[in-house]
N, C-alpha and C positions, 0 to 999 in steps of 0.2 A: 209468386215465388218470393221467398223471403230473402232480404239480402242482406251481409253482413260485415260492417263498416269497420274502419280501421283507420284512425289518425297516424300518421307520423312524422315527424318531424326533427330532424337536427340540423345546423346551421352550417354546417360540412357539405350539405347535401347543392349539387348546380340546380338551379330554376327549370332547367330544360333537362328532362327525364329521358327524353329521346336521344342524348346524345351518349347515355350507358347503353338505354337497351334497344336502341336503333338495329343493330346489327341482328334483330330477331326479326324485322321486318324484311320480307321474300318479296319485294316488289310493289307494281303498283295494285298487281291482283290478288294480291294475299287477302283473302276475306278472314284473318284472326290475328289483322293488326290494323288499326286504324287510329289516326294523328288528328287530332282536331285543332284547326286556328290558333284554340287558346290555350293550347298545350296539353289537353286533355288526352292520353291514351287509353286506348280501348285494345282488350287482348283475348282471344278464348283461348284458354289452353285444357291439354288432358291430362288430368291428376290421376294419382293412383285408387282415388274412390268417386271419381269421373267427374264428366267435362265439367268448364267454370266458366264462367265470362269474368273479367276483372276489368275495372275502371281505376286507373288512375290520373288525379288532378291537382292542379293547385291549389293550396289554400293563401290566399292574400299574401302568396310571395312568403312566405312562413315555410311555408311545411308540402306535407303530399298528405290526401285522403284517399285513402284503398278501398274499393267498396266490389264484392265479390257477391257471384250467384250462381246458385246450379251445386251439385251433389260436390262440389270439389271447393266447396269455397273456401272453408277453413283452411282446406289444405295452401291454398292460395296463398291467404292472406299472411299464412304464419310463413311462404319463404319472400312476401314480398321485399325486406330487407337485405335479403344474400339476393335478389335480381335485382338491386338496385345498385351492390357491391357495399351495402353497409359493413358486410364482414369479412370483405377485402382487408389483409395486411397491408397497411399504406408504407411498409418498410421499403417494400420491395417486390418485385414479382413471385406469384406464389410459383409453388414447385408443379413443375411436370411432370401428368401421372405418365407412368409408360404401359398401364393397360391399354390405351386409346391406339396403340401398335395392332393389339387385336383384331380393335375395330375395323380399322385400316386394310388387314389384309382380309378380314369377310367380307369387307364393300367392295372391294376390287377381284373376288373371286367369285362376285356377279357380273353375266353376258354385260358390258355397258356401260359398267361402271370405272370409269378411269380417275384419273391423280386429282382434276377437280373437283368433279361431285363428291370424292371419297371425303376433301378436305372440308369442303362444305357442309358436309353432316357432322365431321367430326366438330369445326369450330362450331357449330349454330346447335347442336343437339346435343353433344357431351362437353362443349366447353374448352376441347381443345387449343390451348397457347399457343401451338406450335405447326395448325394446318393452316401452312399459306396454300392459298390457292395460285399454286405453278397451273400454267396453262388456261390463264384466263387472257382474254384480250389487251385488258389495259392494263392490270397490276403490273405486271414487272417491268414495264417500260415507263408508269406512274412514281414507282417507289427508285427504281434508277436515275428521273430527273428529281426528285425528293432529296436523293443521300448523295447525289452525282454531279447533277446538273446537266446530264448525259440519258438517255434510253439506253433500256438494255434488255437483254432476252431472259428464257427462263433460267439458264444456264449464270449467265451474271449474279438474276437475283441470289441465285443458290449461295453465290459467294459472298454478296454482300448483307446477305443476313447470316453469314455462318456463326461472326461473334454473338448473334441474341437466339445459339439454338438452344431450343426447350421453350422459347417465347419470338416465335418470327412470327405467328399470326399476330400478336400483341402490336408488333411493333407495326404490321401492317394496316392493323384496325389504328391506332395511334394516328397514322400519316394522314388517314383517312379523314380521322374527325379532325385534324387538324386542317387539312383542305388545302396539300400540297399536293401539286403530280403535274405534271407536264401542262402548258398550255395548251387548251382546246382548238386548232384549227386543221382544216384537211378537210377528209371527204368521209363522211360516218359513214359506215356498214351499210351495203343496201340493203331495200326491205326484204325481209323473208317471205317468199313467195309459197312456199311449202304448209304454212299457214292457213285456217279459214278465214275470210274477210273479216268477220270482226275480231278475231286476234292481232291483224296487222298495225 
C-alpha cells in the first residue's frame, strides 16, 4: 500500500503532539491511538472516502512529518494542521456552535445514555467547548481544588464554570494538561467485579 507523506513544520508548534490531540486518546485499550517513547503517534481514523492510518512524528525537534495510508489518506493529511490547531484563532477562544444542543438532546433520548457519555461524544467527536463532563468521578471535585482549593460537587462545578460558558470543556481540558486537581491519596474505586478476568 502506498503511503503518502507530508512535512510540516512551524516553530509555534510544542515538541509534544500529545498534549493537543491527547484528549482523542479513549484509554489504555483504544486500539486507534497509540504513543510511542519517542513521541511518535499513531491514529486510525474514518474519513469520508474511508479508513486511514496516520503517523505522526518528530523531525529533529524541527518540525512534524505526517505519513498516511489507506483509501483516506489524502483526506488525512490535508486536515492534519486544523488537528493540530494550526488554524486555531490564537486571539481567543473560538465561538460556540449551538448546533452541538442537537446533538445533545438525540444522545440523551437514547435508553442509556446520560449527561456524561452525551458530553463525551460531543467534546471528543464534534469538538464541543462547552461539554464538561458533570458526573464523572474526579472532574468536579479535581477542577474545584484547581479554582478553590476546596472539592466540590457537580452542582458547584456548574457554578464555577459559569463565567467561561460556551467554553467549560476548554477550561477543563486546560486544568487537565496543566496537571492541577486534588492530591491523590484515599482508597481508589474497588475492582469491577462485573467484568471478565482479563478486563480487570
Amino acid at each position: 500500500m502506498t503511503d503518502r507523506r507530508r512535512r510540516l513544520w512551524t516553530p509555534e508548534w510544542p515538541r509534544d503532539v500529545s498534549a493537543i490531540i491527547g484528549g482523542l486518546h479513549l484509554g489504555r485499550g483504544d486500539p486507534t491511538f497509540q504513543h510511542d517513547p519517542d513521541g511518535t503517534i499513531w491514529r486510525g481514523i474514518r474519513t469520508p472516502q474511508g479508513a486511514s492510518a496516520l503517523c505522526l512524528g518528530p523531525i529533529d525537534g524541527s518540525g512534524i512529518e505526517a505519513i498516511a495510508w489507506g483509501p483516506g489518506a489524502q483526506w488525512v493529511l490535508a486536515s492534519v494542521p486544523s488537528m493540530l490547531g494550526d488554524l486555531d484563532d490564537a486571539t481567543g477562544f473560538v465561538a460556540h456552535h449551538p448546533q452541538v444542543a442537537q446533538a445533545e438532546r438525540r444522545l440523551r433520548a437514547i435508553p442509556g445514555i446520560g449527561v456524561w457519555t452525551a458530553a463525551a461524544v460531543r467534546h471528543t467527536a464534534l469538538g464541543d467547548p462547552d461539554a464538561v463532563s458533570f458526573g464523572d468521578y474526579h472532574v468536579a471535585k479535581d477542577i474545584g481544588w484547581a479554582l478553590t482549593g476546596s472539592e466540590v460537587d457537580d452542582d458547584g462545578l456548574a457554578e464555577l464554570l459559569e463565567p467561561y460558558a460556551g467554553h467549560r470543556y476548554r477550561v477543563q481540558g486546560l486544568l487537565k494538561l496543566a496537571g492541577v486537581g486534588r492530591p491523590r491519596h484515599g482508597p481508589r474505586l474497588a475492582a469491577r467485579t462485573h467484568l471478565p478476568h482479563r478486563f480487570r
